[in-house]
Structures are given as structure tokens and as C-alpha cells.
C-alpha positions, 0 to 999 in steps of 0.5 A: 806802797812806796816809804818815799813816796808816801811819807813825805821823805821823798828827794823831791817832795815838789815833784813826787813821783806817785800820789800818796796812798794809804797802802801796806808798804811790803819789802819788794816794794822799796827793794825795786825802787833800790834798783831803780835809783842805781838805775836812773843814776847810772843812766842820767848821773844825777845824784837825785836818784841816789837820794831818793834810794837813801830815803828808802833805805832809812826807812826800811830800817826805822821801820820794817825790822822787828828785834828777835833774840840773838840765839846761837848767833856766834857759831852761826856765822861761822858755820854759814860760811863754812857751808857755803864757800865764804870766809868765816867773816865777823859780822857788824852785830856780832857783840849785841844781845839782838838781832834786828831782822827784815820783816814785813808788816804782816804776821801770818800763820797757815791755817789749811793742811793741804798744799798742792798745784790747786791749792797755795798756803801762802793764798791767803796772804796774795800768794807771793808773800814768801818771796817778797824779802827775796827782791829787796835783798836782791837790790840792796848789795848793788845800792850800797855799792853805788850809794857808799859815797853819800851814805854816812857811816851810821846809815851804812852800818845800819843797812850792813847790820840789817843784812847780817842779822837777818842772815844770822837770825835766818840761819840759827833758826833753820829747819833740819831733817828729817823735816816735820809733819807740821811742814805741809809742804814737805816734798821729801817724806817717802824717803825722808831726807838723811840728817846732815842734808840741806835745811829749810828756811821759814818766810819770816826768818823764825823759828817754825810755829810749835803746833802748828801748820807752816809752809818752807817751799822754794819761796822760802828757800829763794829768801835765804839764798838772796839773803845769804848771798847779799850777807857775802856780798857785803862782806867780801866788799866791805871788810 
């Protein structure tokens, strides 16, 4: 479901673009209609459409974060953007105890050990979960970009924090090798990977489970990368 569609925040709640539907509102959802108001914007100039992704954004940040504790967040920052080519950036959060992170209304844990082309840990939970945060990361960079002029400066200092605590959270948490047993979707066991190799990421940015079965696939690892590169993003456009 669709935040502005369905709880009445939409631009043009006399004319709304979809029915109202008691539906579980995922993250991809509102990053799509992000991208389709910088869309519709670009195609007609009408500002409405901007408004309606403003709305969307709101939100998403009331709504669809969940706090975790700001550990390691200091020196993550600065040995993110070491490891991937950018400028070791102050992030906006960088002085609170908390970080507030992207995260959807689900919690979900894997239950079957086995992970192969018959058989998707995620099934569960549609299958595609892993992946959803990876869209609306995708598509908020290039809104701010285009909304900046009728955001205030507390909406945009929301979104920026949104981004930069997920990433910080996302990166503080990572799994590093060699990997454990418990990731049953570990591909690197015969050999195992070195120590110092690339790390993995869990679906929702947390720490690995303890005890218990967990699933870090390219899915996950295609979140962080989006994550990580709308966190740059922001950063190089906006400090």
C-alpha cells in the first residue's frame, strides 16, 4: 500500500489516485511513487506531483523507522568511506546516542536450514523482502534532488538522517569472515573467505540473530550497496 493514498495525506485527497486499502505498506512501495513524482514533475512541471512525494516522505520517517543503539557509529563512518572511495564525511546523526533506521513492518526470522534453487529462505515472507529497502533507497537521492526547493529544512534533515543512520547502522553491524555456520546462505565454506575480505549484510541492517538461522544473499548485499551509495550521494550533494 501506498502511505499517500491510503491515509489520507495524499496532495489531492479529492481526487486520489488509488482506492483506499487496508494493505501492509512496504518500503519499495513509497520508494517507486518517490520515482514517479520526479517523473511526472519533470514530464508535466506540475509541482503537485512533488507534494504528493513530500507526503510519502513524511510518512516513511513517522512511520517506517525503528530506533537501534548508536554502536560503533563514530568510526563507522569513517571506515565506510574509506573502504569505498568517499571522503570521510560528518554525518547529520553524528552527535545522538541513536540511530533511527529504514525498516519495514514485518519482523522475520528463517526457520529452514536449507537454501538452494528449489528452496528460497525469504518464501516465507513473498520471497522478495530482502530486497525491498534496496528500491526506495534507490529513488530518494534523486527526489531530494528534485524536491530540495519545497522541503523545509526539518523534512530534509529527516530524510539525510534516515539514510545516514541506516548506513551507519548497516555497516556497524556487518557480518565478517569467515562467515558463520548459521548463514545458511553462505557460498564461501570450501574454501572460506580470508579475514579482511568483503562482509556481508543482514535484510534489516541488524545484527546477525544469535542461535539462530539467517539468510545474507546478493539481496541483502544489493540493500547495502543502494544504501551505501544513496548515503554518498547525499553527502557529496549536500555538505
Amino acid at each position: 500500500g501506498l502511505y499517500a493514498c491510503c491515509n489520507g495525506t495524499a496532495a489531492l485527497p479529492s481526487a486520489p489516485i488509488c482506492l483506499p486499502r487496508n494493505t501492509t505498506r512496504w518500503s519499495y512501495n513509497q520508494g517507486m511513487l518517490l520515482g514517479v513524482s520526479v517523473d511526472l514533475h519533470s514530464l508535466t512541471g506540475d509541482e503537485q506531483y512533488l507534494r504528493m512525494g513530500r507526503a510519502v516522505l513524511d510518512a516513511v520517517v513517522q512511520h517506517m523507522t525503528r530506533a537501534v543503539p548508536a554502536a560503533r557509529h563514530e568510526s563507522a563512518r569513517t571506515t565506510r568511506g574509506g573502504l569505498i572511495g568517499a571522503p570521510a564525511l560528518r554525518a547529520p546523526s553524528s552527535n545522538w546516542s541513536e540511530l533511527r533506521i529504514l525498516s519495514e513492518p514485518v519482523e522475520f526470522d528463517v526457520t529452514d536450514s536449507t537454501c538452494n534453487a528449489d528452496h528460497d529462505p525469504s518464501a516465507p515472507a513473498g520471497g522478495d523482502l530482502y530486497s525491498f529497502k534496496s528500491v526506495f533507497m534507490a529513488h530518494l537521492p534523486r527526489f531530494l534532488f528534485a524536491a530540495q526547493a519545497i522541503l523545509s529544512p526539518a523534512q530534509l534533515t529527516a530524510a539525510r538522517r534516515l539514510v545516514a543512520d541506516s548506513a551507519d547502522a548497516a555497516w556497524s553491524n556487518r557480518a565478517l569472515p569467515p562467515f558463520s555456520s548459521e548463514d545458511i546462505c553462505n557460498e564461501f565454506t570450501d574454501p572460506p573467505l580470508p579475514e579482511g575480505s568483503p562482509p556481508k549484510f543482514s535484510w534489516d541492517w541488524l545484527p546477525a540473530p544469535e542461535g539462530k538461522l539467517t539468510c545474507m544473499d546478493s539481496r541483502t548485499q544489493l540493500q547495502a550497496l543502494a544504501l551505501f551509495v544513496a548515503d554518498l550521494q547525499l553527502q557529496l550533494h549536500f555538505e
